[in-house]
TORZADO-644354 format. One record per residue (C-alpha): residue number from 1; y negated, z, x. Coordinates in nm, 3 decimals. Layout:
<nodes>
<node><n>NUM</n><yy>Y</yy><zz>Z</zz><xx>X</xx></node>
...
</nodes>
This chain:
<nodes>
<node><n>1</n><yy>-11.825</yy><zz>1.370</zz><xx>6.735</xx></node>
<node><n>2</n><yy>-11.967</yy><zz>1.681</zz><xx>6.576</xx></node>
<node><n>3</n><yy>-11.981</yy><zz>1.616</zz><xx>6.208</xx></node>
<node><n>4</n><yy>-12.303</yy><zz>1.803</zz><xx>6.188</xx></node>
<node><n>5</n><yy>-12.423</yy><zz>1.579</zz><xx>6.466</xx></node>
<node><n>6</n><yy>-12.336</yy><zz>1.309</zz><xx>6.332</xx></node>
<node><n>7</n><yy>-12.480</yy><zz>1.412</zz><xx>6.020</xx></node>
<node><n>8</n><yy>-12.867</yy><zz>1.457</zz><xx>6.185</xx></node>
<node><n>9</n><yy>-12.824</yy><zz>1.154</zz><xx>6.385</xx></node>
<node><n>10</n><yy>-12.804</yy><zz>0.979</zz><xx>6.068</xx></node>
<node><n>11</n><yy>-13.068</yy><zz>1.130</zz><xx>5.927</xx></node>
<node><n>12</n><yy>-13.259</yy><zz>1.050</zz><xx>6.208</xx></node>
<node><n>13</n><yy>-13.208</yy><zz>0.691</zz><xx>6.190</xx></node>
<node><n>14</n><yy>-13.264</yy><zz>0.674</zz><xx>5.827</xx></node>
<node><n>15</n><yy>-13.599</yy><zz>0.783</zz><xx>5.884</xx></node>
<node><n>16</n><yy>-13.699</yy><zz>0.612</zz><xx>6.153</xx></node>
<node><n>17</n><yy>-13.631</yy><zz>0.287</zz><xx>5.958</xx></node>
<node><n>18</n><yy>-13.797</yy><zz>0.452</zz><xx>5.606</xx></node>
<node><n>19</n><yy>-14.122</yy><zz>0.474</zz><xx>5.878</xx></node>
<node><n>20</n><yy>-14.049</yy><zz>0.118</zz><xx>6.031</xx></node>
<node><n>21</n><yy>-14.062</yy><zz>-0.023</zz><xx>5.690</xx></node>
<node><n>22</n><yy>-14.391</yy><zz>0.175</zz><xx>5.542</xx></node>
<node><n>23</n><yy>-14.574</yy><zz>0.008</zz><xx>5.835</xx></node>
<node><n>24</n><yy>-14.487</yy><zz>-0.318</zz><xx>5.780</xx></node>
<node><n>25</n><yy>-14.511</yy><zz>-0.274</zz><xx>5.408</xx></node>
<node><n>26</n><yy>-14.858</yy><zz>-0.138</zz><xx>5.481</xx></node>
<node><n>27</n><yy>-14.989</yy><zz>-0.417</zz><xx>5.689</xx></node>
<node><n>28</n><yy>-14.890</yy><zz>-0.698</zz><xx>5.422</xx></node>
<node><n>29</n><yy>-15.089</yy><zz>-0.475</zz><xx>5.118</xx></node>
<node><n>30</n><yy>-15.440</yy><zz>-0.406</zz><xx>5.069</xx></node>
<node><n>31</n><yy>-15.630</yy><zz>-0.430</zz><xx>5.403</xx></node>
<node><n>32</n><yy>-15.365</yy><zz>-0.599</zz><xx>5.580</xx></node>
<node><n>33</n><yy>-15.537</yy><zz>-0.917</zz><xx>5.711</xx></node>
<node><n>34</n><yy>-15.869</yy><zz>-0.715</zz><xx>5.807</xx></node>
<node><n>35</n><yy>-15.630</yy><zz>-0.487</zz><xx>5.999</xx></node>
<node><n>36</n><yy>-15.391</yy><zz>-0.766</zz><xx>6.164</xx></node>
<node><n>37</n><yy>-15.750</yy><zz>-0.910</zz><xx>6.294</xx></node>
<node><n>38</n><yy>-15.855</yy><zz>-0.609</zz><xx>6.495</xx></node>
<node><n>39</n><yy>-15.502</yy><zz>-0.587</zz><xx>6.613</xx></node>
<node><n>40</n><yy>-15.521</yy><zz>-0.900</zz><xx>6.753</xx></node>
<node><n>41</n><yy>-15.887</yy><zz>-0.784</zz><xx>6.962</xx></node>
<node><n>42</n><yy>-16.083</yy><zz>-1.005</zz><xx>6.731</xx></node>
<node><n>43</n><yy>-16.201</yy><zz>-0.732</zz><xx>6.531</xx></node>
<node><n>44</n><yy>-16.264</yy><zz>-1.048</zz><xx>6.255</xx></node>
<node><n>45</n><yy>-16.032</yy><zz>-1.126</zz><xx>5.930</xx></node>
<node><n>46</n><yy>-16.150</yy><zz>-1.487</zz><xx>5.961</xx></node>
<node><n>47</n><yy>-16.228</yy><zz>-1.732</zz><xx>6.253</xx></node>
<node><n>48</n><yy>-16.498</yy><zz>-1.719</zz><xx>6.502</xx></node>
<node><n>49</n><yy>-16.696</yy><zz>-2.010</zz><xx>6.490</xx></node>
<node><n>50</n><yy>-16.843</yy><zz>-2.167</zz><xx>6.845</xx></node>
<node><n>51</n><yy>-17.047</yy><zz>-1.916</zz><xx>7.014</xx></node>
<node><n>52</n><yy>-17.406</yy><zz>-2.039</zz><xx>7.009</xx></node>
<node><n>53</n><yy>-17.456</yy><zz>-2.270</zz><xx>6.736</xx></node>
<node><n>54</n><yy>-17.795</yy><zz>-2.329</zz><xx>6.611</xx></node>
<node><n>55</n><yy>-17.842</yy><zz>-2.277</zz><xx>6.210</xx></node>
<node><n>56</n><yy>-17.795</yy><zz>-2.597</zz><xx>6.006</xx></node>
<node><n>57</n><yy>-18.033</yy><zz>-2.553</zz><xx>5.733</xx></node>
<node><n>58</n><yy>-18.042</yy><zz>-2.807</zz><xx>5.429</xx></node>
<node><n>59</n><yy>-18.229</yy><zz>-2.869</zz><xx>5.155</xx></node>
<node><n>60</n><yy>-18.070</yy><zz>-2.948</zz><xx>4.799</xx></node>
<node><n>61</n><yy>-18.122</yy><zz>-2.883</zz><xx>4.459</xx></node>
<node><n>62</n><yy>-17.841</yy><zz>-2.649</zz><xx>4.244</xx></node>
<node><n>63</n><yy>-17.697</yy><zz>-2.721</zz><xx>3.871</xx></node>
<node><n>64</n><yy>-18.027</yy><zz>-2.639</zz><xx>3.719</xx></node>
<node><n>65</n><yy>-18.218</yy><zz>-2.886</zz><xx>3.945</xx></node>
<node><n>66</n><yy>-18.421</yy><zz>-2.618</zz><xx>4.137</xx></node>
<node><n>67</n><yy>-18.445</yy><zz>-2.644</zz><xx>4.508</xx></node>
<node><n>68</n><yy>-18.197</yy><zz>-2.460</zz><xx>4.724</xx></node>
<node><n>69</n><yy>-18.199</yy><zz>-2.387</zz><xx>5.095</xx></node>
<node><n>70</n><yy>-18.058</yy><zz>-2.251</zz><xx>5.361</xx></node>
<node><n>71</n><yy>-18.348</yy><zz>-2.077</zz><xx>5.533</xx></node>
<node><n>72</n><yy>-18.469</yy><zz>-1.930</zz><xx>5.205</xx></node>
<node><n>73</n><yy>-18.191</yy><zz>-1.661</zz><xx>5.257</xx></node>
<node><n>74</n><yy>-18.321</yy><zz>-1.600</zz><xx>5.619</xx></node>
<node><n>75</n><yy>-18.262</yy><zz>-1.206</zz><xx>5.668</xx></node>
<node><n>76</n><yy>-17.934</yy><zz>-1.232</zz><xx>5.440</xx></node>
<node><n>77</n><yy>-17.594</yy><zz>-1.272</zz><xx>5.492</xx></node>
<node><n>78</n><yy>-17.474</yy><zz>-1.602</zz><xx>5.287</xx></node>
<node><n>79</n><yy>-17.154</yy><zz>-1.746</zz><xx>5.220</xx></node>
<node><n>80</n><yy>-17.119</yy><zz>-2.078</zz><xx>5.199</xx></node>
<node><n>81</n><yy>-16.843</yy><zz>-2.275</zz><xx>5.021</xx></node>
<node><n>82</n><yy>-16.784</yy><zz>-2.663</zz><xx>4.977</xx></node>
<node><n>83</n><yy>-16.611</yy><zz>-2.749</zz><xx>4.634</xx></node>
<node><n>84</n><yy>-16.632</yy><zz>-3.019</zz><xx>4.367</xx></node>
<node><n>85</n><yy>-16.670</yy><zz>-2.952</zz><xx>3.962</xx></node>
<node><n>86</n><yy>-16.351</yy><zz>-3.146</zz><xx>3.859</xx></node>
<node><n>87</n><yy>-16.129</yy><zz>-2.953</zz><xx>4.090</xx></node>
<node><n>88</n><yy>-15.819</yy><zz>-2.774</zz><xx>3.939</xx></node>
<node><n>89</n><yy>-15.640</yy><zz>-2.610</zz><xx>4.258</xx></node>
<node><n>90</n><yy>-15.849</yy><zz>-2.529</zz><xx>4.606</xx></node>
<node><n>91</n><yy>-16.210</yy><zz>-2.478</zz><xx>4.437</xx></node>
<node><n>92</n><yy>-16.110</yy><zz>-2.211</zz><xx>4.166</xx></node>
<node><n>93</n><yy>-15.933</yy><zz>-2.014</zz><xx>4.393</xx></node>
<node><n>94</n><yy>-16.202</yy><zz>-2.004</zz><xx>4.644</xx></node>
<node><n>95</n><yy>-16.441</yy><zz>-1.915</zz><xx>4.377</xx></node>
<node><n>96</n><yy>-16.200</yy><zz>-1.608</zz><xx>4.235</xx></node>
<node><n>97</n><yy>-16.181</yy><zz>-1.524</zz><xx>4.597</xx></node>
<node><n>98</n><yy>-16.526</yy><zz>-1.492</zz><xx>4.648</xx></node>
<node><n>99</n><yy>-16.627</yy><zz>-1.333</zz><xx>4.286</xx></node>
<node><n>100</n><yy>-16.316</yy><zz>-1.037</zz><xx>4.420</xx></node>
<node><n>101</n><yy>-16.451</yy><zz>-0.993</zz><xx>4.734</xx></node>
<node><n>102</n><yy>-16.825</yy><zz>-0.964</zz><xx>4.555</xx></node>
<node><n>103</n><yy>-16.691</yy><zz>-0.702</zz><xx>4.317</xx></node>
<node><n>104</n><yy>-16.527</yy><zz>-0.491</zz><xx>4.580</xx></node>
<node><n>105</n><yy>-16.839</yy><zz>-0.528</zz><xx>4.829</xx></node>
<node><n>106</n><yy>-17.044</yy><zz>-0.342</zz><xx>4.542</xx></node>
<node><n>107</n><yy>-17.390</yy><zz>-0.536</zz><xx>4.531</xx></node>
<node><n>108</n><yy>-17.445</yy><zz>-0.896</zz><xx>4.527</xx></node>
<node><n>109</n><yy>-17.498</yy><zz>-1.169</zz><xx>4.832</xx></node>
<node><n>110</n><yy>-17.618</yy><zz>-1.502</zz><xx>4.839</xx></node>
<node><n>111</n><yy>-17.306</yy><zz>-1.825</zz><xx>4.746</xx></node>
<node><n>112</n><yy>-17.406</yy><zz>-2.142</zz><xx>4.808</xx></node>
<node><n>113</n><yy>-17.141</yy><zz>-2.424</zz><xx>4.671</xx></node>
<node><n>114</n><yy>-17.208</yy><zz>-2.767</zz><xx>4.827</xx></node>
<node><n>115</n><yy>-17.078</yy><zz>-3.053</zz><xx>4.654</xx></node>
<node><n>116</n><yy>-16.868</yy><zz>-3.289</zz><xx>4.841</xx></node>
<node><n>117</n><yy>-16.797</yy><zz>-3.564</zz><xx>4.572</xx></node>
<node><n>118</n><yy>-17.124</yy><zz>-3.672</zz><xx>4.501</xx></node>
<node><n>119</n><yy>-17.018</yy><zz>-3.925</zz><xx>4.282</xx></node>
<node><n>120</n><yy>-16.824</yy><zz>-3.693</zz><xx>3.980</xx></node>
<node><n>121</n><yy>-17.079</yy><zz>-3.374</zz><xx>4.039</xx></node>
<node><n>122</n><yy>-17.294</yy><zz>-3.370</zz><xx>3.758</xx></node>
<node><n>123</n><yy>-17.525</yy><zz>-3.100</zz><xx>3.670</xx></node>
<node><n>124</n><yy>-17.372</yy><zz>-3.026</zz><xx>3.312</xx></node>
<node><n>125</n><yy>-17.025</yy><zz>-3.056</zz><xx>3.545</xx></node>
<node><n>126</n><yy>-17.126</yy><zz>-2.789</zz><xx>3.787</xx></node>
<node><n>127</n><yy>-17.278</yy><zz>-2.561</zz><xx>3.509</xx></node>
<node><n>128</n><yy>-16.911</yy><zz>-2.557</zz><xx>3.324</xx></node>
<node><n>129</n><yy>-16.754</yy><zz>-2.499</zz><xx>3.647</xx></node>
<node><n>130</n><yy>-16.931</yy><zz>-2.179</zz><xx>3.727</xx></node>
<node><n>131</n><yy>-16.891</yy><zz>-2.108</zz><xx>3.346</xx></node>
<node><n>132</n><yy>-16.524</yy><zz>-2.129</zz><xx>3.362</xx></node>
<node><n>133</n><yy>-16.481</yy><zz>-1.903</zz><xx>3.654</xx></node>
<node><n>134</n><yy>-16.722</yy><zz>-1.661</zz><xx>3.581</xx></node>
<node><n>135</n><yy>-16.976</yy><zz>-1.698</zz><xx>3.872</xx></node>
<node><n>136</n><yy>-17.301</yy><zz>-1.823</zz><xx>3.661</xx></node>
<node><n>137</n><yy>-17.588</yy><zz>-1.644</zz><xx>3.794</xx></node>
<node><n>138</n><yy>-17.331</yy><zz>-1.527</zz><xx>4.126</xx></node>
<node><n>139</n><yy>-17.335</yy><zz>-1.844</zz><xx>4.276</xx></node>
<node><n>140</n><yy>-17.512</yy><zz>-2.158</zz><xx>4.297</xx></node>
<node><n>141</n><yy>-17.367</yy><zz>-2.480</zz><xx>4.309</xx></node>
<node><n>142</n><yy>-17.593</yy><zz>-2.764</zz><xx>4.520</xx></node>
<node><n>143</n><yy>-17.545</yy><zz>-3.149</zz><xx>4.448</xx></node>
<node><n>144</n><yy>-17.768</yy><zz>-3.438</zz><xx>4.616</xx></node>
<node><n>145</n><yy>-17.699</yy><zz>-3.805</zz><xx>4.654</xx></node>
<node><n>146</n><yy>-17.404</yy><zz>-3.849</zz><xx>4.912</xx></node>
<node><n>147</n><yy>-17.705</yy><zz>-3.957</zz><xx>5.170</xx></node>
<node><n>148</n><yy>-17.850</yy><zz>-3.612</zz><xx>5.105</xx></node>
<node><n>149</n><yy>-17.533</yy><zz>-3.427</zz><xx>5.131</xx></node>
<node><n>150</n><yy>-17.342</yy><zz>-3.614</zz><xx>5.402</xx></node>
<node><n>151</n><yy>-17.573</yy><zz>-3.469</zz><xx>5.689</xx></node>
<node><n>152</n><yy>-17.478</yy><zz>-3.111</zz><xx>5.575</xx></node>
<node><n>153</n><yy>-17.112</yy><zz>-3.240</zz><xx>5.564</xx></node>
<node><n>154</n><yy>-17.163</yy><zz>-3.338</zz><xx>5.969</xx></node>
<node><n>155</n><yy>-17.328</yy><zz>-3.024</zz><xx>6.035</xx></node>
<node><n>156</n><yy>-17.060</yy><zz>-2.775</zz><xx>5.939</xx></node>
<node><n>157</n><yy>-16.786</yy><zz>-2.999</zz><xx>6.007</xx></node>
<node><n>158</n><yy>-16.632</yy><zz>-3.096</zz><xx>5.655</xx></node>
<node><n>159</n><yy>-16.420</yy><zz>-3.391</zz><xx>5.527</xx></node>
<node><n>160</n><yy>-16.557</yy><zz>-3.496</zz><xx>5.194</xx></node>
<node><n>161</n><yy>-16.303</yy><zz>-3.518</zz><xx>4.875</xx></node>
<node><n>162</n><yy>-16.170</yy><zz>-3.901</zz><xx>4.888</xx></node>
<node><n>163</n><yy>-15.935</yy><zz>-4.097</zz><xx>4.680</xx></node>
<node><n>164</n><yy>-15.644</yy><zz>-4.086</zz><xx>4.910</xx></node>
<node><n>165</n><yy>-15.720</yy><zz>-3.760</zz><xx>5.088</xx></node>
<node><n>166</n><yy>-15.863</yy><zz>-3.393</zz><xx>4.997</xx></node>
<node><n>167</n><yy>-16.134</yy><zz>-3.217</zz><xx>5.139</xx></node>
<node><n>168</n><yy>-16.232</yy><zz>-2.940</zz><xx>5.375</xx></node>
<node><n>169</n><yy>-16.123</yy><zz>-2.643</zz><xx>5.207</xx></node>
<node><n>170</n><yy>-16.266</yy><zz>-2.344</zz><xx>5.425</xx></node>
<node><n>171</n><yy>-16.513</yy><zz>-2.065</zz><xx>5.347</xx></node>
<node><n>172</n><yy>-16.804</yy><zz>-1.977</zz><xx>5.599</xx></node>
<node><n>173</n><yy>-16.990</yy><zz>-1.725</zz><xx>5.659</xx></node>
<node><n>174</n><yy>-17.363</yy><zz>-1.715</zz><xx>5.772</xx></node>
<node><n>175</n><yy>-17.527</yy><zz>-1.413</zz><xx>5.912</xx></node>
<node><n>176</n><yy>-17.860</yy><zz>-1.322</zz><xx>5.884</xx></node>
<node><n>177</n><yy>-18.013</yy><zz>-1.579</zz><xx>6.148</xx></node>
<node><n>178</n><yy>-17.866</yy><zz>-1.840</zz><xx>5.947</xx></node>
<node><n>179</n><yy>-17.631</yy><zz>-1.910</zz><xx>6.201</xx></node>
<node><n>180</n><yy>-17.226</yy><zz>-1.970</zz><xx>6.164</xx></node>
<node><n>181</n><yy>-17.011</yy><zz>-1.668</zz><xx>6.265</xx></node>
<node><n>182</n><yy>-16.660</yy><zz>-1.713</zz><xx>6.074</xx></node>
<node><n>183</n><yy>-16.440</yy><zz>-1.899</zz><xx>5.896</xx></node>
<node><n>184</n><yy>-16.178</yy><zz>-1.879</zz><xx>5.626</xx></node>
<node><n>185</n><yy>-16.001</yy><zz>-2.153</zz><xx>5.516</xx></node>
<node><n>186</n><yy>-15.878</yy><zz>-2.138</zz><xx>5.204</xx></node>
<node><n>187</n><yy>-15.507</yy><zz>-2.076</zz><xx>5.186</xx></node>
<node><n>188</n><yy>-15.545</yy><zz>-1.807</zz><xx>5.426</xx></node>
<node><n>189</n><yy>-15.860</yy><zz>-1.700</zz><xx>5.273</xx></node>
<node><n>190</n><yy>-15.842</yy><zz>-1.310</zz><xx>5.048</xx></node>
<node><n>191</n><yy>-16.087</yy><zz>-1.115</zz><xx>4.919</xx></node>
<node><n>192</n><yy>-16.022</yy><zz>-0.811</zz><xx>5.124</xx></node>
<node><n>193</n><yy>-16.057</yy><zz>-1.016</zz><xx>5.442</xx></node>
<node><n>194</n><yy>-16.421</yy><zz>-1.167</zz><xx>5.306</xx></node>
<node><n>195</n><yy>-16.514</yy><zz>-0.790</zz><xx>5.244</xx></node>
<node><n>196</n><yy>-16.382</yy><zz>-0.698</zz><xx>5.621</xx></node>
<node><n>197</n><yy>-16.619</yy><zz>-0.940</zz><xx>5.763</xx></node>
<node><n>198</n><yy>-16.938</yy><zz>-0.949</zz><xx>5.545</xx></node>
<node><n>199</n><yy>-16.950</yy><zz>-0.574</zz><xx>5.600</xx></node>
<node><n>200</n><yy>-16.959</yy><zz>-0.615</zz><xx>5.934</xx></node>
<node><n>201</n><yy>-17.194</yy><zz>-0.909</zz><xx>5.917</xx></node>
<node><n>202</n><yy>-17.412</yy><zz>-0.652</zz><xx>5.732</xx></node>
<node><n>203</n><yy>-17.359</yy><zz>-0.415</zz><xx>5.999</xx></node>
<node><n>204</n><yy>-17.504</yy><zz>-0.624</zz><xx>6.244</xx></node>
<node><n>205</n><yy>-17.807</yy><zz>-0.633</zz><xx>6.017</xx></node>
<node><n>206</n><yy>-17.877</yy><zz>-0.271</zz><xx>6.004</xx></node>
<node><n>207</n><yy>-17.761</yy><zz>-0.236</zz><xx>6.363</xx></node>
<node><n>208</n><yy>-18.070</yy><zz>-0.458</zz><xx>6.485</xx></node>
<node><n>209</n><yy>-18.310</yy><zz>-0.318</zz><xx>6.253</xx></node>
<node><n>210</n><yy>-18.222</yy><zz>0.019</zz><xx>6.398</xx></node>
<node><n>211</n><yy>-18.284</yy><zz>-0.077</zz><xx>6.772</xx></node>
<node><n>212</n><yy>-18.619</yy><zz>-0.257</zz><xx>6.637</xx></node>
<node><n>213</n><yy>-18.718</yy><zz>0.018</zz><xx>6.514</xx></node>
<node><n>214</n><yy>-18.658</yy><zz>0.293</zz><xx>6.780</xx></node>
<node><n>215</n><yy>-18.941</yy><zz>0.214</zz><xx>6.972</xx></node>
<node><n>216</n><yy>-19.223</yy><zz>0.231</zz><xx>6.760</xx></node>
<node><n>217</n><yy>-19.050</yy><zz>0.540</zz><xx>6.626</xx></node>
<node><n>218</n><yy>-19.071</yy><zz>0.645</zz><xx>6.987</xx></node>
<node><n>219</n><yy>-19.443</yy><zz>0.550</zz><xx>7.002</xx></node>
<node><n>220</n><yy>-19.540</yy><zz>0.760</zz><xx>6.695</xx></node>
<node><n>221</n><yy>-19.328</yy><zz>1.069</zz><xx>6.838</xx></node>
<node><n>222</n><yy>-19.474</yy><zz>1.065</zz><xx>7.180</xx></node>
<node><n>223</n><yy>-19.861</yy><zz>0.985</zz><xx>7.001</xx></node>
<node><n>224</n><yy>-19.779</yy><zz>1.284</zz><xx>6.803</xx></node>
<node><n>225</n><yy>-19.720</yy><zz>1.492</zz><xx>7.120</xx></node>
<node><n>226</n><yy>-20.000</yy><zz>1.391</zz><xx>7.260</xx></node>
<node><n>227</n><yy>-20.207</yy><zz>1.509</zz><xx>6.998</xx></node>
<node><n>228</n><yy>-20.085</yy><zz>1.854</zz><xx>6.963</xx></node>
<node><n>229</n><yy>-20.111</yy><zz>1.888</zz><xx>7.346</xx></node>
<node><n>230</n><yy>-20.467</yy><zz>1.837</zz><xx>7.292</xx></node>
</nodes>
């Protein structure tokens, strides 16, 4: 062969691989689960809840004993954790999670915590827990008696922490209906996918509010009309 062919095949190959490798790199950095979602048709980082599920709404009291619930937050998008004060692993990183994902959304939405180990969640408990990873006043942290808090366990399927066995670690979110849309459990769980989703939870939002609003905007436009034609 030609060595100068030989030579630009080479070439060739080399940077066909360099370009191979960028996209792969690419898809594992910054973005990368948001971006494997909608590759996959989803168009979600996390996963779709049920289609059609009613909201479960609950009503608790947080670490400073004032009430907390669900459909106060109506006309938000929430996200809702389940953790437990004493926890050293699963909780903190869902709670560094979120706090990243708040910081790179820009403004702040609603985090409810609900306890599930009733029995060890004290209020002083919960209060250093959101001390220690920086989410006082970002996040609220809900307790109850294990009869208050097992039928919001049942509702939004989650195993309690037990003796022999952990709990449901998963992150959901809760559009503005205060229904379920998506989950994200917690080892697959980043902040960039969170940001992916709520964005487009808050989309939704402004998306509705838009179509609401077209008709009366219509109305006043074609009263307007009507008046200068007279």
């Amino acid at each position: 062969m030609n060595p100068r062919l030989a030579f630009a095949l080479a070439v060739l190959v080399a940077c066909a691989a360099a370009a191979v490798l960028g996209v792969s790199l690419a898809a594992r950095g910054d973005g990368g689960g948001a971006r494997a979602a909608a590759s996959a048709g989803t168009g979600w980082a996390g996963a779709l809840r049920p289609p059609g599920l009613p909201p479960q709404d609950f009503d608790l009291r947080d670490q400073d004993g004032k009430p907390a619930s669900l459909a106060a937050y109506r006309g938000q998008v929430v996200i809702l954790a389940f953790m437990y004060s004493t926890c050293e692993d699963t909780c903190p990183l869902q709670a560094q999670t979120i706090k990243g994902a708040l910081d790179d959304l820009g403004h702040e939405l609603p985090v409810l915590a609900v306890s599930v180990d009733p029995a060890d969640d004290t209020p002083a408990r919960a209060r250093r827990f959101l001390v220690k990873q920086g989410m006082t006043g970002r996040m609220r942290f809900l307790l109850g008696t294990r009869a208050q808090l097992a039928p919001v366990w049942k509702a939004y399927a989650i195993q309690p922490q037990g003796a022999d066995f952990e709990h449901s670690a998963y992150v959901l979110l809760i559009d503005r209906q205060g229904r379920q849309r998506v989950g994200h459990p917690a080892e697959e769980m980043t902040s960039d996918g969170l940001v992916h989703d709520l964005r487009r939870l808050e989309g939704e939002g402004a998306r509705a509010q838009a179509v609401a609003a077209k008709p009366a905007s219509d109305a006043s436009a074609a009263s307007a009309r009507s008046s200068a034609a007279r």
